[in-house]
mmCIF file of the N, C-alpha and C atoms, coordinates in Angstrom:
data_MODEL
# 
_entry.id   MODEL 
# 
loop_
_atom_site.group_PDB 
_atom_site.id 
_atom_site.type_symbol 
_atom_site.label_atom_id 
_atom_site.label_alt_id 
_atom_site.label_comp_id 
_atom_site.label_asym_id 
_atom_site.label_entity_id 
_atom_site.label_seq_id 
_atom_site.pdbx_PDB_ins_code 
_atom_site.Cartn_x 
_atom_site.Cartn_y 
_atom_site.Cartn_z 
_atom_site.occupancy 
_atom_site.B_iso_or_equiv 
_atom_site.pdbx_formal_charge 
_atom_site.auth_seq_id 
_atom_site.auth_comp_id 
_atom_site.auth_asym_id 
_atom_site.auth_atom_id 
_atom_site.pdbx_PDB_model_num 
ATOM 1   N N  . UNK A 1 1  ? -11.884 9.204   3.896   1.00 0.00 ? 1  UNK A N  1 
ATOM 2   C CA . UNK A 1 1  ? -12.036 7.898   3.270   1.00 0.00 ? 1  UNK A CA 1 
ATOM 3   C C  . UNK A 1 1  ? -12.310 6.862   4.358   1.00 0.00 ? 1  UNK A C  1 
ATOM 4   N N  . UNK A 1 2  ? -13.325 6.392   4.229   1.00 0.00 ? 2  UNK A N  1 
ATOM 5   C CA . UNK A 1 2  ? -13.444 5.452   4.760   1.00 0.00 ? 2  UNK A CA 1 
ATOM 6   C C  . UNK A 1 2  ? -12.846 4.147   4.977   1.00 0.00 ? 2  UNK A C  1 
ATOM 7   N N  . UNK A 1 3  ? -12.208 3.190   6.145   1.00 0.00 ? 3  UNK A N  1 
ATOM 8   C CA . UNK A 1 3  ? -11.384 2.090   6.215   1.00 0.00 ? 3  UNK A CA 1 
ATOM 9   C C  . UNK A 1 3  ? -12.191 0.708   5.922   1.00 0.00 ? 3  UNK A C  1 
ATOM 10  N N  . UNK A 1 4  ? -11.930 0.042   5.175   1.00 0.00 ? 4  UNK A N  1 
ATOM 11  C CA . UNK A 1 4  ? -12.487 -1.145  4.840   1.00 0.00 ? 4  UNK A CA 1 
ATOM 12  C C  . UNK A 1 4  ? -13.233 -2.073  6.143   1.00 0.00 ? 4  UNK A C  1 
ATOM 13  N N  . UNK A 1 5  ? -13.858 -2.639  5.756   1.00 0.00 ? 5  UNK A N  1 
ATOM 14  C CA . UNK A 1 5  ? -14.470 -3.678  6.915   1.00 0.00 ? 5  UNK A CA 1 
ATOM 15  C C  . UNK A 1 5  ? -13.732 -4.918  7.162   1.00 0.00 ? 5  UNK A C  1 
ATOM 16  N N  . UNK A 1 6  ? -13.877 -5.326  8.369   1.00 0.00 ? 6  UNK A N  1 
ATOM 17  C CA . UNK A 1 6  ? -12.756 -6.403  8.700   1.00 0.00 ? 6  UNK A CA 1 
ATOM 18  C C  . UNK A 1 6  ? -13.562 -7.258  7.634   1.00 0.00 ? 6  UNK A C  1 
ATOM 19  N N  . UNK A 1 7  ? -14.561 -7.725  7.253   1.00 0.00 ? 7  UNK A N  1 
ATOM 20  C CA . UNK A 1 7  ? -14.485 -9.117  6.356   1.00 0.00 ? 7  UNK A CA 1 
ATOM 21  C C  . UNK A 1 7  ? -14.626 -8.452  4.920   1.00 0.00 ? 7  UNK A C  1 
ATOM 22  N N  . UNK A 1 8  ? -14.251 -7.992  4.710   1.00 0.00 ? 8  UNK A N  1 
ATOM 23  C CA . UNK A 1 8  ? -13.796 -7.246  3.258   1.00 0.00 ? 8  UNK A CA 1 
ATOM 24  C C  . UNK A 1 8  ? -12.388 -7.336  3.627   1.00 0.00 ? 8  UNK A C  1 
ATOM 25  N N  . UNK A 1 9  ? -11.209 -7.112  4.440   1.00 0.00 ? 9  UNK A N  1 
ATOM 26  C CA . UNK A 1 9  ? -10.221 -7.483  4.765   1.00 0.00 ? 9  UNK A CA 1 
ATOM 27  C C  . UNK A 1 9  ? -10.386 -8.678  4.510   1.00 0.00 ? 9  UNK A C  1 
ATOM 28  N N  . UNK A 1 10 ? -10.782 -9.345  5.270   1.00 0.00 ? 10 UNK A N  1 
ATOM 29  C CA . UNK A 1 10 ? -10.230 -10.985 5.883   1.00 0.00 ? 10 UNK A CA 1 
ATOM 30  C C  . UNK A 1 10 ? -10.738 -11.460 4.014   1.00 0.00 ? 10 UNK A C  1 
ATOM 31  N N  . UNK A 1 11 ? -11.786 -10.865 3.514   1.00 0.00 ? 11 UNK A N  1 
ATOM 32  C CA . UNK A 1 11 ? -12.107 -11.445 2.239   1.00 0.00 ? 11 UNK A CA 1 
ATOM 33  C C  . UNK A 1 11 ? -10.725 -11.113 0.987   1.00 0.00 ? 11 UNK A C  1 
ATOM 34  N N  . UNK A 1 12 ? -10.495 -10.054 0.863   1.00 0.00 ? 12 UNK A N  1 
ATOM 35  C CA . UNK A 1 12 ? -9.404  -10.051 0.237   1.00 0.00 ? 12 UNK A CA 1 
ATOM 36  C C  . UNK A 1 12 ? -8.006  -11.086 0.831   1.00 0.00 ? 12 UNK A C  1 
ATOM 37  N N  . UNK A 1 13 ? -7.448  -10.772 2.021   1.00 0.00 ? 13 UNK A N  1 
ATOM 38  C CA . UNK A 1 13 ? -6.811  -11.527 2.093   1.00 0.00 ? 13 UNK A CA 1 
ATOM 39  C C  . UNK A 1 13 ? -6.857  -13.670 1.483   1.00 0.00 ? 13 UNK A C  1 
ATOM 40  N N  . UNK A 1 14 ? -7.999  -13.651 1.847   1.00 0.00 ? 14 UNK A N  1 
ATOM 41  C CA . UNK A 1 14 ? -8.974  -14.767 1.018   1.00 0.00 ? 14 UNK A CA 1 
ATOM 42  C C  . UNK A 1 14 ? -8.343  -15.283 -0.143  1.00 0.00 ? 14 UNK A C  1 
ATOM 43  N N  . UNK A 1 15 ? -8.622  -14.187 -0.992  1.00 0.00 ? 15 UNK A N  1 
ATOM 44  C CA . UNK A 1 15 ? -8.602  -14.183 -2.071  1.00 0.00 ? 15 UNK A CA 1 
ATOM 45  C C  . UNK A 1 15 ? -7.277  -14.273 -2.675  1.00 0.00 ? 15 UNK A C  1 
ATOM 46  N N  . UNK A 1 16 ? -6.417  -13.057 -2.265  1.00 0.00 ? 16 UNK A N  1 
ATOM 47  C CA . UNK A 1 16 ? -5.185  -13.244 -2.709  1.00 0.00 ? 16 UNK A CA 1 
ATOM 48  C C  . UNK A 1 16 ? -4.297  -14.559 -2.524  1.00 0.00 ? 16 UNK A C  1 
ATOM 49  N N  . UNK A 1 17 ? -5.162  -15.081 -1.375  1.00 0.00 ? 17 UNK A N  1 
ATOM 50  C CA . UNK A 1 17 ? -4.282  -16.779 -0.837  1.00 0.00 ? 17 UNK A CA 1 
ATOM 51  C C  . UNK A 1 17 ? -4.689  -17.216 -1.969  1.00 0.00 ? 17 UNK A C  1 
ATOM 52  N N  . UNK A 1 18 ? -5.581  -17.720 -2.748  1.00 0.00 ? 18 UNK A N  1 
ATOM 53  C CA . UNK A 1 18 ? -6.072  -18.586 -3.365  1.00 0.00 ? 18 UNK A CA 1 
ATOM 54  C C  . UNK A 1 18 ? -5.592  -18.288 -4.390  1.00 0.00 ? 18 UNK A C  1 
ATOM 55  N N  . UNK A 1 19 ? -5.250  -17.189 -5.011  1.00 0.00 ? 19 UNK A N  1 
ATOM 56  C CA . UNK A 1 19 ? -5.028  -16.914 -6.766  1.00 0.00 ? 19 UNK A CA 1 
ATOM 57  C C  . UNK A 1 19 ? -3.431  -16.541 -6.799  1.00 0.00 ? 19 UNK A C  1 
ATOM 58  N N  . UNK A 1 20 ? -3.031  -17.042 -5.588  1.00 0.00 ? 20 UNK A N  1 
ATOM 59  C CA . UNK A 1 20 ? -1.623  -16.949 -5.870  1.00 0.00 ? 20 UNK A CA 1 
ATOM 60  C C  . UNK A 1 20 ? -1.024  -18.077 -6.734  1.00 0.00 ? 20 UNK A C  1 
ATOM 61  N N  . UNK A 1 21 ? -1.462  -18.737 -7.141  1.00 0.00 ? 21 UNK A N  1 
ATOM 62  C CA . UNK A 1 21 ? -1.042  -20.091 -8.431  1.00 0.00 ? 21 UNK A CA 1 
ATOM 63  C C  . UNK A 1 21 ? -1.929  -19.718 -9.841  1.00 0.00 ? 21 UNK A C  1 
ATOM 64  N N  . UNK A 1 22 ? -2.617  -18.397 -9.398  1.00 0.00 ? 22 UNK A N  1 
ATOM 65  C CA . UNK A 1 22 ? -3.589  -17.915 -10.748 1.00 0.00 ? 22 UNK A CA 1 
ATOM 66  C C  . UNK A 1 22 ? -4.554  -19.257 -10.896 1.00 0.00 ? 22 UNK A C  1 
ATOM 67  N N  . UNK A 1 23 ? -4.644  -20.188 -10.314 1.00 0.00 ? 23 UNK A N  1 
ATOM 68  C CA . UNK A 1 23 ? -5.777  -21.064 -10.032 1.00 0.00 ? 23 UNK A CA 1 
ATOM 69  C C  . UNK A 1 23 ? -6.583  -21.285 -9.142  1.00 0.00 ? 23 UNK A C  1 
ATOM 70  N N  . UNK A 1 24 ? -8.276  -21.456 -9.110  1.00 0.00 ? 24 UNK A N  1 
ATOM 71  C CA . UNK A 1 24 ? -9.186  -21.767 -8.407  1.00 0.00 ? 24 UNK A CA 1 
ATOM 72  C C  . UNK A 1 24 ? -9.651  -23.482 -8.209  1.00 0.00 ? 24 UNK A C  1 
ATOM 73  N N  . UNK A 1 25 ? -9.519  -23.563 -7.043  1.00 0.00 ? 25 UNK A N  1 
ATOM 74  C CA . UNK A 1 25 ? -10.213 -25.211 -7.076  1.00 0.00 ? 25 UNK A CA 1 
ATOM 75  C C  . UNK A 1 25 ? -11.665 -25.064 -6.901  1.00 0.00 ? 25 UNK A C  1 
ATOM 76  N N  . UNK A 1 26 ? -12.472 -26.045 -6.933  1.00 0.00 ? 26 UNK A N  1 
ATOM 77  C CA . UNK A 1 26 ? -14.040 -25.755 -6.173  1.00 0.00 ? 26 UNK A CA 1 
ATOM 78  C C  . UNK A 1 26 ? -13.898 -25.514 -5.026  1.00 0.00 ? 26 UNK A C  1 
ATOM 79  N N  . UNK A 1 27 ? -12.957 -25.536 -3.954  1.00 0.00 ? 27 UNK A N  1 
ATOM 80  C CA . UNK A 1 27 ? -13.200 -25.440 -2.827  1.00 0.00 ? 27 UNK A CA 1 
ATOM 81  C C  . UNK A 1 27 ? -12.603 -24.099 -2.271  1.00 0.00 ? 27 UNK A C  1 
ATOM 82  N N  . UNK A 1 28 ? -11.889 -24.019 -3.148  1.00 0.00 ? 28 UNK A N  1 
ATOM 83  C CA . UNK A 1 28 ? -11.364 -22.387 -2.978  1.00 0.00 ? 28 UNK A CA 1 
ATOM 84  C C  . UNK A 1 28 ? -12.250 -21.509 -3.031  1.00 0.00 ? 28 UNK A C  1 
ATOM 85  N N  . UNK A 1 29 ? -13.497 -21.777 -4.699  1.00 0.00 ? 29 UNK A N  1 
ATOM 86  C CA . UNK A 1 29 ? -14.072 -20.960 -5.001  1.00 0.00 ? 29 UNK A CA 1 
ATOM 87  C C  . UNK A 1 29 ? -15.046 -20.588 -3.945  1.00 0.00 ? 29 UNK A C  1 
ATOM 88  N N  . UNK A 1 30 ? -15.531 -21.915 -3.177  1.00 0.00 ? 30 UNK A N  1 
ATOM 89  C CA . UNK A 1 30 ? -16.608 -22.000 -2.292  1.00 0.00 ? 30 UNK A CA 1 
ATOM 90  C C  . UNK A 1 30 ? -16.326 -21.415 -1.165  1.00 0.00 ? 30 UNK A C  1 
ATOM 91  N N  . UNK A 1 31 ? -15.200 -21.632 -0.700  1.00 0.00 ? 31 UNK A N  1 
ATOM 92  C CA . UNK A 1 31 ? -14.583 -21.084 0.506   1.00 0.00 ? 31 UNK A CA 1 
ATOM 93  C C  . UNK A 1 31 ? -15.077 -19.384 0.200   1.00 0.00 ? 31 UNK A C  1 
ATOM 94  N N  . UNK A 1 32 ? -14.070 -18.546 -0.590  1.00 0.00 ? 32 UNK A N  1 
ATOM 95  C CA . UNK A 1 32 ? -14.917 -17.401 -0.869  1.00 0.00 ? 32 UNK A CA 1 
ATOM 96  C C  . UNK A 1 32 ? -16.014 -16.967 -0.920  1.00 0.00 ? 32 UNK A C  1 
ATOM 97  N N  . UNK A 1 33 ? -16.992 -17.723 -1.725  1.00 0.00 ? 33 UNK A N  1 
ATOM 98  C CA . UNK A 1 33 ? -18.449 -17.257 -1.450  1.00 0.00 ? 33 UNK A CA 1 
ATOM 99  C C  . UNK A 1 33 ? -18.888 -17.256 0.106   1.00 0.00 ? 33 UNK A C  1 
ATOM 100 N N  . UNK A 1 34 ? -18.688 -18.557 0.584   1.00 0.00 ? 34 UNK A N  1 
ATOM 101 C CA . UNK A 1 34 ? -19.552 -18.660 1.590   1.00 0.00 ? 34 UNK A CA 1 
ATOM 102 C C  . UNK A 1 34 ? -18.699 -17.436 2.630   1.00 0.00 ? 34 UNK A C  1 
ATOM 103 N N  . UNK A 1 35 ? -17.408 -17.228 2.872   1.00 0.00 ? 35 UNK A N  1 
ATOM 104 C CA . UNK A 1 35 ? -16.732 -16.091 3.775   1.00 0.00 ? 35 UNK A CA 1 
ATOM 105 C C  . UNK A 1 35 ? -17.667 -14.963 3.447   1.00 0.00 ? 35 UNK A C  1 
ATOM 106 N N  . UNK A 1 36 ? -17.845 -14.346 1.978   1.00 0.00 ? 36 UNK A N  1 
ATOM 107 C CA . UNK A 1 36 ? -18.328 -13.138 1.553   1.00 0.00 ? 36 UNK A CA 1 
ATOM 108 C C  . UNK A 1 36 ? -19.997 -13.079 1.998   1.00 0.00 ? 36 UNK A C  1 
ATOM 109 N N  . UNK A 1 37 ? -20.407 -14.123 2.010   1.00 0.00 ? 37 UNK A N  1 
ATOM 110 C CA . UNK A 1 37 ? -22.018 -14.337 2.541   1.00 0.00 ? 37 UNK A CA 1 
ATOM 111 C C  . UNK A 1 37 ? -22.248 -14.456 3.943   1.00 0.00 ? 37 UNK A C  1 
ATOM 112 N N  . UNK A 1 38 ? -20.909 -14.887 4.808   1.00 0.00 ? 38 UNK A N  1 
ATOM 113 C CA . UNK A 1 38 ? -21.071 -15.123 6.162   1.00 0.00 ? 38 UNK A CA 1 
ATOM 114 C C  . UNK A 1 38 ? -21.420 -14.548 7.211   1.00 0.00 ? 38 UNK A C  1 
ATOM 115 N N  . UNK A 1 39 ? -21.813 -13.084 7.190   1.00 0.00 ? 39 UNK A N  1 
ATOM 116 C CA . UNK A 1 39 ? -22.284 -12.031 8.045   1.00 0.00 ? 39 UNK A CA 1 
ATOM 117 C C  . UNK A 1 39 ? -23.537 -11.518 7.627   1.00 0.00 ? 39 UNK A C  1 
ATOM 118 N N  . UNK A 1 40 ? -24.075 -12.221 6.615   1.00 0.00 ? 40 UNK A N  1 
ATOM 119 C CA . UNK A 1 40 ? -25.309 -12.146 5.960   1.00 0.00 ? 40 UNK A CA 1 
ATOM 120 C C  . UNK A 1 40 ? -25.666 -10.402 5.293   1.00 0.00 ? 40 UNK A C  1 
ATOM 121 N N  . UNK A 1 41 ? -24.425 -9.813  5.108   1.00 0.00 ? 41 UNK A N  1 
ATOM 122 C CA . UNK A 1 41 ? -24.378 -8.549  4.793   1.00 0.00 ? 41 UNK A CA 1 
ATOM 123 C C  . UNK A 1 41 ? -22.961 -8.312  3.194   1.00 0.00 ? 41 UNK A C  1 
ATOM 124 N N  . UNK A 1 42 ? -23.490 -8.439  2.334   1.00 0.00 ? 42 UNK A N  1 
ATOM 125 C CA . UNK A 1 42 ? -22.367 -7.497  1.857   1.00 0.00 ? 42 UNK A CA 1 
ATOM 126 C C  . UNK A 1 42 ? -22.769 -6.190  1.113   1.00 0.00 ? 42 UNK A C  1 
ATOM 127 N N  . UNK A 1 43 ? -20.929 -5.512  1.558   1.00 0.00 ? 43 UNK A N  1 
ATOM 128 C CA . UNK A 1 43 ? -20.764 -4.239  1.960   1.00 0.00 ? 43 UNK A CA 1 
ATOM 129 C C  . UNK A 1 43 ? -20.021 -4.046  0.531   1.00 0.00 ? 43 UNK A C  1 
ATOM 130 N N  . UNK A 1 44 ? -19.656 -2.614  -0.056  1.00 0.00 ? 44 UNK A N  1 
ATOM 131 C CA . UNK A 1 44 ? -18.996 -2.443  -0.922  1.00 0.00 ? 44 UNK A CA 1 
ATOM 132 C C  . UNK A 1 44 ? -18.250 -2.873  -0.888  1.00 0.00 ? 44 UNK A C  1 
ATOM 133 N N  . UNK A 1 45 ? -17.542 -2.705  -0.148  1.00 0.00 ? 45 UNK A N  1 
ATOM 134 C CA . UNK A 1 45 ? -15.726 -3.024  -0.559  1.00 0.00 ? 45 UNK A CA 1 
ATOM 135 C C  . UNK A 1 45 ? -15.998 -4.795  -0.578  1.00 0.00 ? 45 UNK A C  1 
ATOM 136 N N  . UNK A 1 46 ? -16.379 -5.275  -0.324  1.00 0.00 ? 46 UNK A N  1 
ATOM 137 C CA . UNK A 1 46 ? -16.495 -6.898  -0.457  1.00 0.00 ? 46 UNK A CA 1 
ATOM 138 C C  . UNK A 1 46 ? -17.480 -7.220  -1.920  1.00 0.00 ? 46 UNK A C  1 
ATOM 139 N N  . UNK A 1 47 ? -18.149 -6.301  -2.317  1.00 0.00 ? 47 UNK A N  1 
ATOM 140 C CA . UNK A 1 47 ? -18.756 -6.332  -4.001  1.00 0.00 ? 47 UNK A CA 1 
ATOM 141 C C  . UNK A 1 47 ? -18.122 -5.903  -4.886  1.00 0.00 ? 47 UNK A C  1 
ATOM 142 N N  . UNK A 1 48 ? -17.133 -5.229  -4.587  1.00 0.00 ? 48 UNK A N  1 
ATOM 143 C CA . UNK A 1 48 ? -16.099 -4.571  -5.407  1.00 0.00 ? 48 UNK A CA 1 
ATOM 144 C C  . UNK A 1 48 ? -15.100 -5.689  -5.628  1.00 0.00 ? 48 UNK A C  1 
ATOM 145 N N  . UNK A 1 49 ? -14.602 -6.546  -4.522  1.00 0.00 ? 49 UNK A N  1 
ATOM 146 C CA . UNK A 1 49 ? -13.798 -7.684  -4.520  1.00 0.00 ? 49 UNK A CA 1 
ATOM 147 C C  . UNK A 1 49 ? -14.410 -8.676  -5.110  1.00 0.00 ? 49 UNK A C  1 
ATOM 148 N N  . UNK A 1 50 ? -15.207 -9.197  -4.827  1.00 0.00 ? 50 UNK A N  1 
ATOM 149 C CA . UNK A 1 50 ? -16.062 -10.222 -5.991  1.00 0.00 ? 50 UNK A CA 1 
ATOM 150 C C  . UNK A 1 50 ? -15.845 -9.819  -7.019  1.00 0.00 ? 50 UNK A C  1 
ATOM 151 N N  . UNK A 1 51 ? -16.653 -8.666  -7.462  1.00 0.00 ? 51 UNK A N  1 
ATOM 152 C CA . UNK A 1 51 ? -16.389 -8.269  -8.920  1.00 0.00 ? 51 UNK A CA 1 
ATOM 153 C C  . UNK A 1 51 ? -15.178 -8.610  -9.716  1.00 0.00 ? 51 UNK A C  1 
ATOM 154 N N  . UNK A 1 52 ? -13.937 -7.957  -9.312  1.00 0.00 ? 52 UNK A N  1 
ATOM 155 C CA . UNK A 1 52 ? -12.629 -8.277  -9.346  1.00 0.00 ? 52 UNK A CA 1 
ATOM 156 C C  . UNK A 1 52 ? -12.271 -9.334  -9.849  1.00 0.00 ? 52 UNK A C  1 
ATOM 157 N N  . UNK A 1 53 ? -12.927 -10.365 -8.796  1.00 0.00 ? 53 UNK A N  1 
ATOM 158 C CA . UNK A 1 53 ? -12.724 -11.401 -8.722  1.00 0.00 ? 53 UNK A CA 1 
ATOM 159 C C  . UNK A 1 53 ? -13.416 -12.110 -9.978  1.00 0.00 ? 53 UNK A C  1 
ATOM 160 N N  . UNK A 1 54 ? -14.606 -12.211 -9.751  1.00 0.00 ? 54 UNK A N  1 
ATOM 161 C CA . UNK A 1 54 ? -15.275 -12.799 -11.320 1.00 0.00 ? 54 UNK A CA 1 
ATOM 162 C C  . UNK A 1 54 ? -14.589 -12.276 -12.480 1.00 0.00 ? 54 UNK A C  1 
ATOM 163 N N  . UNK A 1 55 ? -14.430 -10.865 -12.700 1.00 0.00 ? 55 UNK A N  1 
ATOM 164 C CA . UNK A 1 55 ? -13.617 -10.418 -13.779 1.00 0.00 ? 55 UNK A CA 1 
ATOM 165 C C  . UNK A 1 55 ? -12.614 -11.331 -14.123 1.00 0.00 ? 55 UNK A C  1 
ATOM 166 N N  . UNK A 1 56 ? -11.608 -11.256 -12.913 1.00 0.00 ? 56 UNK A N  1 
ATOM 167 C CA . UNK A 1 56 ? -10.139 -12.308 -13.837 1.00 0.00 ? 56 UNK A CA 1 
ATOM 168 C C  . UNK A 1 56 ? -10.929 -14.158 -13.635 1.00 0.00 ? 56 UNK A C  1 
ATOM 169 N N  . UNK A 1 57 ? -11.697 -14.247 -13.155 1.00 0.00 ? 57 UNK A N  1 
ATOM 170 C CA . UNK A 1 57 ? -12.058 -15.501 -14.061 1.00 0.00 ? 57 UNK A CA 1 
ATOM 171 C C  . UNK A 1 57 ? -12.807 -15.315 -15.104 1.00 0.00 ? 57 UNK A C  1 
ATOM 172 N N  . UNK A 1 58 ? -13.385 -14.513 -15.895 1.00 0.00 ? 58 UNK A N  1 
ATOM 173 C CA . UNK A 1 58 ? -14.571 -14.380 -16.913 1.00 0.00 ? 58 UNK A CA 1 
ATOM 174 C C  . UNK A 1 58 ? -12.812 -14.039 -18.008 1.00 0.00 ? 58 UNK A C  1 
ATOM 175 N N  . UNK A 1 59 ? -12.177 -13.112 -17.829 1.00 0.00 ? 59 UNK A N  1 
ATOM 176 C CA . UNK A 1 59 ? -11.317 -12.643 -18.664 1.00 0.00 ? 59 UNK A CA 1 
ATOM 177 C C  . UNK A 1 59 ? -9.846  -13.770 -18.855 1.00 0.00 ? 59 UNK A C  1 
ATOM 178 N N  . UNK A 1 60 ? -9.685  -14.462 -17.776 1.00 0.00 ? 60 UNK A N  1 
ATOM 179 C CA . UNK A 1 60 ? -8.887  -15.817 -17.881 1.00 0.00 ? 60 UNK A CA 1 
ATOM 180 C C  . UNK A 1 60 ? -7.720  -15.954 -17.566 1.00 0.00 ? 60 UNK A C  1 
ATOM 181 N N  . UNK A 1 61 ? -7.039  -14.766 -16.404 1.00 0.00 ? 61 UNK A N  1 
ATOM 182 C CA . UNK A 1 61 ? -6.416  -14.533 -15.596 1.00 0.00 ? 61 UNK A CA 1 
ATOM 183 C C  . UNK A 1 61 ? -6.336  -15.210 -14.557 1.00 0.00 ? 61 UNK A C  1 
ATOM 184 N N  . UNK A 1 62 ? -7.509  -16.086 -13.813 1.00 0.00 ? 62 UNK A N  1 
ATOM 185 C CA . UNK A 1 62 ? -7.599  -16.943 -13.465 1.00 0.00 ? 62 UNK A CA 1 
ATOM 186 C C  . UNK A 1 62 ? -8.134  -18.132 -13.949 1.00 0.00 ? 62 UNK A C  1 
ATOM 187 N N  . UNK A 1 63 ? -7.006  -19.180 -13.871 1.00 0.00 ? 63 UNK A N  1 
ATOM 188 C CA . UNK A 1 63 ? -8.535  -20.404 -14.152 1.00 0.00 ? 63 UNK A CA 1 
ATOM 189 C C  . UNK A 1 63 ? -8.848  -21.161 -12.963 1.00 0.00 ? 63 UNK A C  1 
ATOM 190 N N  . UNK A 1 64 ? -10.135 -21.613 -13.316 1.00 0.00 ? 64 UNK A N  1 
ATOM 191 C CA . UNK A 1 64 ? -10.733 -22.896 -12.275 1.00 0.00 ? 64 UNK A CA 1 
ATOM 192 C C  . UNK A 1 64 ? -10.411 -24.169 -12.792 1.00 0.00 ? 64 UNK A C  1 
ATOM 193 N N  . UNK A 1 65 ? -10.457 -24.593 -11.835 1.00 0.00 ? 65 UNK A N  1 
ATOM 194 C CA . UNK A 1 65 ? -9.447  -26.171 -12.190 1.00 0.00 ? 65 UNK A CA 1 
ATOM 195 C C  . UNK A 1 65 ? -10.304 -27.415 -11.459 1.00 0.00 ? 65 UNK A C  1 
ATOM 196 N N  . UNK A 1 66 ? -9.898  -27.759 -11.481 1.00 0.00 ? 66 UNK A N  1 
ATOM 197 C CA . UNK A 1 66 ? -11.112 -29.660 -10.848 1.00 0.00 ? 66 UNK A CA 1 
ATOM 198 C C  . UNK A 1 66 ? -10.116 -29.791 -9.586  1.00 0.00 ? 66 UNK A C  1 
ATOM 199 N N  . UNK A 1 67 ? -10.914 -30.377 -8.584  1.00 0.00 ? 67 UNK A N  1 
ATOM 200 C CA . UNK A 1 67 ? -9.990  -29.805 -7.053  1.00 0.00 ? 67 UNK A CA 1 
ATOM 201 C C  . UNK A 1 67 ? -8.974  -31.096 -7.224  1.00 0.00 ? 67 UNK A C  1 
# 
């Protein structure tokens, strides 16, 4: 099995900071994208985390909120 990539790391960790109140601000959200775009490469394990990620906001596990 292969070990995750450090910014698939550093991206999850990301992530879990932010949805620990189960809320997104805009700047949270942005913060994420632009980390996940920042090596101008994404890798599975960082499309798999997005995914994730859009999921519990599309399903409403998370909400986005006005910053």
């Amino acid at each position: 099995m292969e070990k995750p990539s450090k910014s698939a790391t550093s991206l999850k960790d990301l992530i879990n900071a932010a949805i620990s109140d189960l809320e997104i601000t805009p700047d949270e959200y942005q913060q994420i994208m632009n980390h996940a775009q920042a090596d101008g490469h994404l890798d599975k394990e960082e499309a798999a985390l997005l995914a994730q990620f859009h999921q519990m906001i599309n399903n409403g596990t998370l909400k986005r909120v006005r910053g």
